[in-house]
PyMOL CGO cylinders between C-alpha atoms (Angstrom):
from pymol import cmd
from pymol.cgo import CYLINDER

trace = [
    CYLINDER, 46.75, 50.48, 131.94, 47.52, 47.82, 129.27, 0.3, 1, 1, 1, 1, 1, 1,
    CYLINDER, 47.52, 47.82, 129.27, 46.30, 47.60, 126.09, 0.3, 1, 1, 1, 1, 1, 1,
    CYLINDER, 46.30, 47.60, 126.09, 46.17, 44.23, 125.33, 0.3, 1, 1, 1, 1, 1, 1,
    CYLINDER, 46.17, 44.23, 125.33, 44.43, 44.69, 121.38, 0.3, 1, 1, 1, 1, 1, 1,
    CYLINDER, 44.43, 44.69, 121.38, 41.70, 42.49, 121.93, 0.3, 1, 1, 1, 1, 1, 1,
    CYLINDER, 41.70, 42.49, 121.93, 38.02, 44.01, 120.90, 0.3, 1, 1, 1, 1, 1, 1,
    CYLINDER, 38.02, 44.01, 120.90, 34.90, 43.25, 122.66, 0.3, 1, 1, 1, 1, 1, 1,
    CYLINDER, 34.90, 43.25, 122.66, 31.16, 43.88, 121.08, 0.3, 1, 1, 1, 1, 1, 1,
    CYLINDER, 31.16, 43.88, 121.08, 28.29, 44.18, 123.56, 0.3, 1, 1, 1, 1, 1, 1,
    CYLINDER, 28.29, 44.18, 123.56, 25.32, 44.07, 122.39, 0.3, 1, 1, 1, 1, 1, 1,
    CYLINDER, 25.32, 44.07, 122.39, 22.75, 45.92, 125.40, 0.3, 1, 1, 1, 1, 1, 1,
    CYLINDER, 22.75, 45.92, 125.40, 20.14, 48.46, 124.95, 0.3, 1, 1, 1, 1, 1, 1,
    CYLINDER, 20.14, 48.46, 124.95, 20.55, 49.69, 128.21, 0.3, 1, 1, 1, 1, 1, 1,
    CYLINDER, 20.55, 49.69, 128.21, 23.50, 52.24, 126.79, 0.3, 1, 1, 1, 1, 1, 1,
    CYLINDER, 23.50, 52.24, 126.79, 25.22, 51.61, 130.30, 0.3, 1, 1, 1, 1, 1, 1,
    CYLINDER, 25.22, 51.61, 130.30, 29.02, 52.09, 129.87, 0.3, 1, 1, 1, 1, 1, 1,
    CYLINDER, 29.02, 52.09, 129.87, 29.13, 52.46, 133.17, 0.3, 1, 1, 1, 1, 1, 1,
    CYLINDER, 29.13, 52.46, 133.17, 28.02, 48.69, 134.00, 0.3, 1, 1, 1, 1, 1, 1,
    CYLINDER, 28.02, 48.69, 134.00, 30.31, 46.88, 136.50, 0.3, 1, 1, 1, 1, 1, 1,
    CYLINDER, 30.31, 46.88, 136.50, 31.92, 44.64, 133.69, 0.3, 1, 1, 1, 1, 1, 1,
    CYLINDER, 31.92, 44.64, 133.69, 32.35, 47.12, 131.22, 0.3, 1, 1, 1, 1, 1, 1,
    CYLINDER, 32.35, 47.12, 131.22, 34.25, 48.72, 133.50, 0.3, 1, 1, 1, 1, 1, 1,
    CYLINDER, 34.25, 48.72, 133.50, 36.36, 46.15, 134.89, 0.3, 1, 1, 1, 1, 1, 1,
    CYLINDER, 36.36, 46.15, 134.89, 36.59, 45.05, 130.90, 0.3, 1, 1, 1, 1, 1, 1,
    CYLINDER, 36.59, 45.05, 130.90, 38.23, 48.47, 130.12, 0.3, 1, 1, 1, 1, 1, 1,
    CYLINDER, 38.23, 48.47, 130.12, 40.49, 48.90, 133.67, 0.3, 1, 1, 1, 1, 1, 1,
    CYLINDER, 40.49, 48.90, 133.67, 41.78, 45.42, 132.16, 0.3, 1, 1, 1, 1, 1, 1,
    CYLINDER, 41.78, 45.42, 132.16, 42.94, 46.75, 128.65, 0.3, 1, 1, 1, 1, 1, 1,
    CYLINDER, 42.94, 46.75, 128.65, 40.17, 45.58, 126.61, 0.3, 1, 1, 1, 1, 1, 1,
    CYLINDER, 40.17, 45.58, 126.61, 39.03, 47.85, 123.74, 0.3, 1, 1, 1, 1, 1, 1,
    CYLINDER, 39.03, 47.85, 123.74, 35.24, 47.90, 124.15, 0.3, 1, 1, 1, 1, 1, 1,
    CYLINDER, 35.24, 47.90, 124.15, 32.23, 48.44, 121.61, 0.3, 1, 1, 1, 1, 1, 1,
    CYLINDER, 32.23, 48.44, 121.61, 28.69, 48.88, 122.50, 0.3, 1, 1, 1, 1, 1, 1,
    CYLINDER, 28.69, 48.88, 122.50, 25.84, 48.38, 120.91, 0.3, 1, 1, 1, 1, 1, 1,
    CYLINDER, 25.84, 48.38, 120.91, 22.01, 49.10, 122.03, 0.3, 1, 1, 1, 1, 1, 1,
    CYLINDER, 22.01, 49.10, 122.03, 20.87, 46.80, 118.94, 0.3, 1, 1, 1, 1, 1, 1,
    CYLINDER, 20.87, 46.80, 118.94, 21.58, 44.23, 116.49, 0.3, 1, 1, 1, 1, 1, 1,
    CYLINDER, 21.58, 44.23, 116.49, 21.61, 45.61, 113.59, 0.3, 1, 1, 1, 1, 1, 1,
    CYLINDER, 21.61, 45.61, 113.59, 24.27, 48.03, 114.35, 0.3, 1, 1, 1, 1, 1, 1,
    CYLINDER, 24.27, 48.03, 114.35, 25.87, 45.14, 115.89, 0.3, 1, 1, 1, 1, 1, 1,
    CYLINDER, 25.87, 45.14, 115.89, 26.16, 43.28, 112.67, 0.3, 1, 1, 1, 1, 1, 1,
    CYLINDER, 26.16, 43.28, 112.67, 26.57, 46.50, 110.22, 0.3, 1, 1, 1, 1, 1, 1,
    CYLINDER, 26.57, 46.50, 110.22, 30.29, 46.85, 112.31, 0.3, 1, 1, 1, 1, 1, 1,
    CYLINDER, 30.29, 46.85, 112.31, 30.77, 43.43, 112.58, 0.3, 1, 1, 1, 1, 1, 1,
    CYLINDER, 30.77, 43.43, 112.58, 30.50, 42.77, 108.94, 0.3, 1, 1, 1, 1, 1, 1,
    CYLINDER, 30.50, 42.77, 108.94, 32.87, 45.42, 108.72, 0.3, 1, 1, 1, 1, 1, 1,
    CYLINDER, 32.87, 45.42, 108.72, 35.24, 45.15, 111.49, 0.3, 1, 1, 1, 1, 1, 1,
    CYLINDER, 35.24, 45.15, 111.49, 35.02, 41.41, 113.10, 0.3, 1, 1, 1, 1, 1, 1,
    CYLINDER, 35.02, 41.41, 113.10, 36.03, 41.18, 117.02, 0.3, 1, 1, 1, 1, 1, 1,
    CYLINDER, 36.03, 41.18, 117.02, 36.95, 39.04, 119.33, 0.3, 1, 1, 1, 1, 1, 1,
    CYLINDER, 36.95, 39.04, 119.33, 34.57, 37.81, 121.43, 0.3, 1, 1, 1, 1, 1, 1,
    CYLINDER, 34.57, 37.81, 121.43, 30.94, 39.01, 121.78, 0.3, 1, 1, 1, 1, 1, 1,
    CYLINDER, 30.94, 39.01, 121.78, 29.33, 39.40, 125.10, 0.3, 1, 1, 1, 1, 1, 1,
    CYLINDER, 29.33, 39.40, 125.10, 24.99, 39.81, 125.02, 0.3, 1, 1, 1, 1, 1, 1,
    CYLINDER, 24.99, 39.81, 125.02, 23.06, 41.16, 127.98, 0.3, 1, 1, 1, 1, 1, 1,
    CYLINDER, 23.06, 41.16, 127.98, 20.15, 38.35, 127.51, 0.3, 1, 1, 1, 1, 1, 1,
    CYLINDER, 20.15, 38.35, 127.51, 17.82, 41.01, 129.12, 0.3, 1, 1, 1, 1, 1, 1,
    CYLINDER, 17.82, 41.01, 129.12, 17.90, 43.63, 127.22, 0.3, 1, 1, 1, 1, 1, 1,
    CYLINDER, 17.90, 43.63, 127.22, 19.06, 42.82, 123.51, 0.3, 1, 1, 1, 1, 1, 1,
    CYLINDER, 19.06, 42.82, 123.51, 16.48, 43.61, 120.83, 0.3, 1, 1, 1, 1, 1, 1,
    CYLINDER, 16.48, 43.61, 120.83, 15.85, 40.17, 119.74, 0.3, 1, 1, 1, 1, 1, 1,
    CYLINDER, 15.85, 40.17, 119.74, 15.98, 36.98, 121.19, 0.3, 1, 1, 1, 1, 1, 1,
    CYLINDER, 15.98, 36.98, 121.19, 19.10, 36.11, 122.35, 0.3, 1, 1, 1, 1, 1, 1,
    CYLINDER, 19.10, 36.11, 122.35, 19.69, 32.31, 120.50, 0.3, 1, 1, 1, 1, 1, 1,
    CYLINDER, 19.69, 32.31, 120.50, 18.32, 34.15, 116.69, 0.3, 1, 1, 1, 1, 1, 1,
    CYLINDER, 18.32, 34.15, 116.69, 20.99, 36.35, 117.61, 0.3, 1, 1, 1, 1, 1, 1,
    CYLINDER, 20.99, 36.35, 117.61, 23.76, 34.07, 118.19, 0.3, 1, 1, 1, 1, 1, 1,
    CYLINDER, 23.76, 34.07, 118.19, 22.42, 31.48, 115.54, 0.3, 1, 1, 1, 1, 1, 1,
    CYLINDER, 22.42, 31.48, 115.54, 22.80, 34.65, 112.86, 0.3, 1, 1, 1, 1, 1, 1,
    CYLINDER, 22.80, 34.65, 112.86, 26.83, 35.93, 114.41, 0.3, 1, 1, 1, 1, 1, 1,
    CYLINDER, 26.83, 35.93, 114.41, 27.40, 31.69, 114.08, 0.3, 1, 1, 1, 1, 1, 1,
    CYLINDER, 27.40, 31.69, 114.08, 26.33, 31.78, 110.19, 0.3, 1, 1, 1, 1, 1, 1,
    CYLINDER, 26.33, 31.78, 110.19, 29.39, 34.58, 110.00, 0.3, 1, 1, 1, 1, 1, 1,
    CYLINDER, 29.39, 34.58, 110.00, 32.29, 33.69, 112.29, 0.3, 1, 1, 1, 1, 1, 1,
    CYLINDER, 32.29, 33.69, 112.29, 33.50, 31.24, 115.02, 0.3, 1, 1, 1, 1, 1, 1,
    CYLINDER, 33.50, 31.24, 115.02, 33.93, 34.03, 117.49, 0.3, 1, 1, 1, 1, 1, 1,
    CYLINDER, 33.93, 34.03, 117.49, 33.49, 33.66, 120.68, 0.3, 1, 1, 1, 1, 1, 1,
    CYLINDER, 33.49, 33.66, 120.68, 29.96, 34.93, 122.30, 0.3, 1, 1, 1, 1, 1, 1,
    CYLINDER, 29.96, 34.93, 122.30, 29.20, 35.45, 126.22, 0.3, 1, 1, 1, 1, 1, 1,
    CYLINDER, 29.20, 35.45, 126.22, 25.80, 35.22, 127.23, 0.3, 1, 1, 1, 1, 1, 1,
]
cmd.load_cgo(trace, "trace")
């Protein structure tokens, strides 16, 4: 496997690592961070930006566009919903 140095922040409360595309994420090379709420999310972020952010819309702690309205107020990165 490649590592191709790119980090990924999910924010999911499920705590699945296991999901299908975090999997297939981390077969690919990417370097992947999960977090089961927002908060934590944006404690590392602050600290360690990435680059892109992908949110499971079902199970994130608070409603999904707050969320991505607050990461937009910070950064430019990209976010998958």
């Amino acid at each position: 496997m490649q590592n191709i140095n790119k980090l990924i922040y999910i924010i999911d409360i499920s705590r699945n690592m296991e999901n299908p595309a975090i999997v297939l994420l981390k077969n690919a090379g990417f370097t992947i961070n999960l977090f089961t709420n927002a908060d934590d999310f944006f404690r590392e972020f602050s600290i360690k930006p990435c680059d892109f952010i992908v949110i499971n819309v079902e199970t994130s702690d608070r409603n999904t566009f707050v969320l991505c309205s607050e990461i937009r107020l910070q950064s430019t990165v990209p976010i998958i919903i």
